[in-house]
N, C-alpha and C positions, 0 to 999 in steps of 0.2 A: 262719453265725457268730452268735452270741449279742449280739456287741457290734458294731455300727457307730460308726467317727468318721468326721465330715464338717466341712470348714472351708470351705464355699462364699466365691466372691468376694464382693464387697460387697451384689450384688444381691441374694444369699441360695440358696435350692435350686432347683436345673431342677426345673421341672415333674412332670415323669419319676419323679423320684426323689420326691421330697415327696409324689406319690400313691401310689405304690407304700408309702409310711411310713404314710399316712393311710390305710391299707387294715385292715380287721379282723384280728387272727390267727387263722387255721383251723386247729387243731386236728388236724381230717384232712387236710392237705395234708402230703403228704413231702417229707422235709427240702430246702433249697434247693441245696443243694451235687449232689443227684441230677443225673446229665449228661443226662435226661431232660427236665427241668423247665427246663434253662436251654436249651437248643432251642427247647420252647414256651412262652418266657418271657409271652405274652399274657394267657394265660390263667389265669393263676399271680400268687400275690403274695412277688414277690423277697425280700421284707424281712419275711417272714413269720417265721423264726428270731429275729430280732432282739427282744430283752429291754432291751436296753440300748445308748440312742442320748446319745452325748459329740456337743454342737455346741460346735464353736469359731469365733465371728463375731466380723468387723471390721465390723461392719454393721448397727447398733441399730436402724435401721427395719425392714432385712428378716428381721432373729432374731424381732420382734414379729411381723411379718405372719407367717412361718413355725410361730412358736409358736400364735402363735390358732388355724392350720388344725391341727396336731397336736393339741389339745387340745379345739378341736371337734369330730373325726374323729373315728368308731368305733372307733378302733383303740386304747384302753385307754392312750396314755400320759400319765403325772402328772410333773410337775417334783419331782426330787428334791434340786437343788440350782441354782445360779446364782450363778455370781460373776465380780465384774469383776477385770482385771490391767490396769497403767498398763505397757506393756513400753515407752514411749518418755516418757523422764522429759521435761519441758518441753512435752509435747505435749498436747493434751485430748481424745486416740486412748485410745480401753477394749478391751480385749478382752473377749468374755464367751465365760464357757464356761459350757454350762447342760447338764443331766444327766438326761436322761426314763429315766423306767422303764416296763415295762409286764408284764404278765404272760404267760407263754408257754410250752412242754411244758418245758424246760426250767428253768427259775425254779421255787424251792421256796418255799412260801409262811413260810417265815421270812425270805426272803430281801426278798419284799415290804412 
């Protein structure tokens, strides 16, 4: 899939998952959907399709921590956008939804 969305609970992303994001795209790795690749998912990077990552968190300390590792990591993704929603009026609850991009076989570079 090109697009992943993730709305981890407050704590933010398993482990699992967040390395797997934080992993570089390879280029020569076949597509992730192969029923090869998800057998030996080890040695493999799952999220390696993925161009485009929607995070929706209730969670402003752990979107922070999670965003620093994404953006640290080798794996090319940049914020393309970030914005808060009040979905509970009287309350001082945000939602944020933030929008990584990254480059991938897929992705046309006007699209970058």
């Amino acid at each position: 899939a090109d697009v992943l969305i993730v709305d981890p609970p407050r704590k933010g992303l398993d482990d699992e998952v967040l390395n797997q994001l934080c992993k570089p795209h390879d280029a020569d790795q076949d597509y992730v959907e192969n029923k090869v690749m998800l057998r030996n998912n080890r040695q493999h990077n799952l999220a390696n399709d993925v161009t485009t990552l929607i995070y929706v968190s209730c969670g402003f300390d752990a979107l922070a921590r999670d965003t620093d590792k994404l953006l640290k990591a080798n794996a090319g993704w940049k914020i393309k956008s970030a914005t808060g929603y009040v979905l509970f009026p009287g309350s001082n609850h945000v939602e944020t939804v933030v929008i990584f991009k990254r480059r991938g076989r897929r992705m046309m570079m006007e699209d970058w």
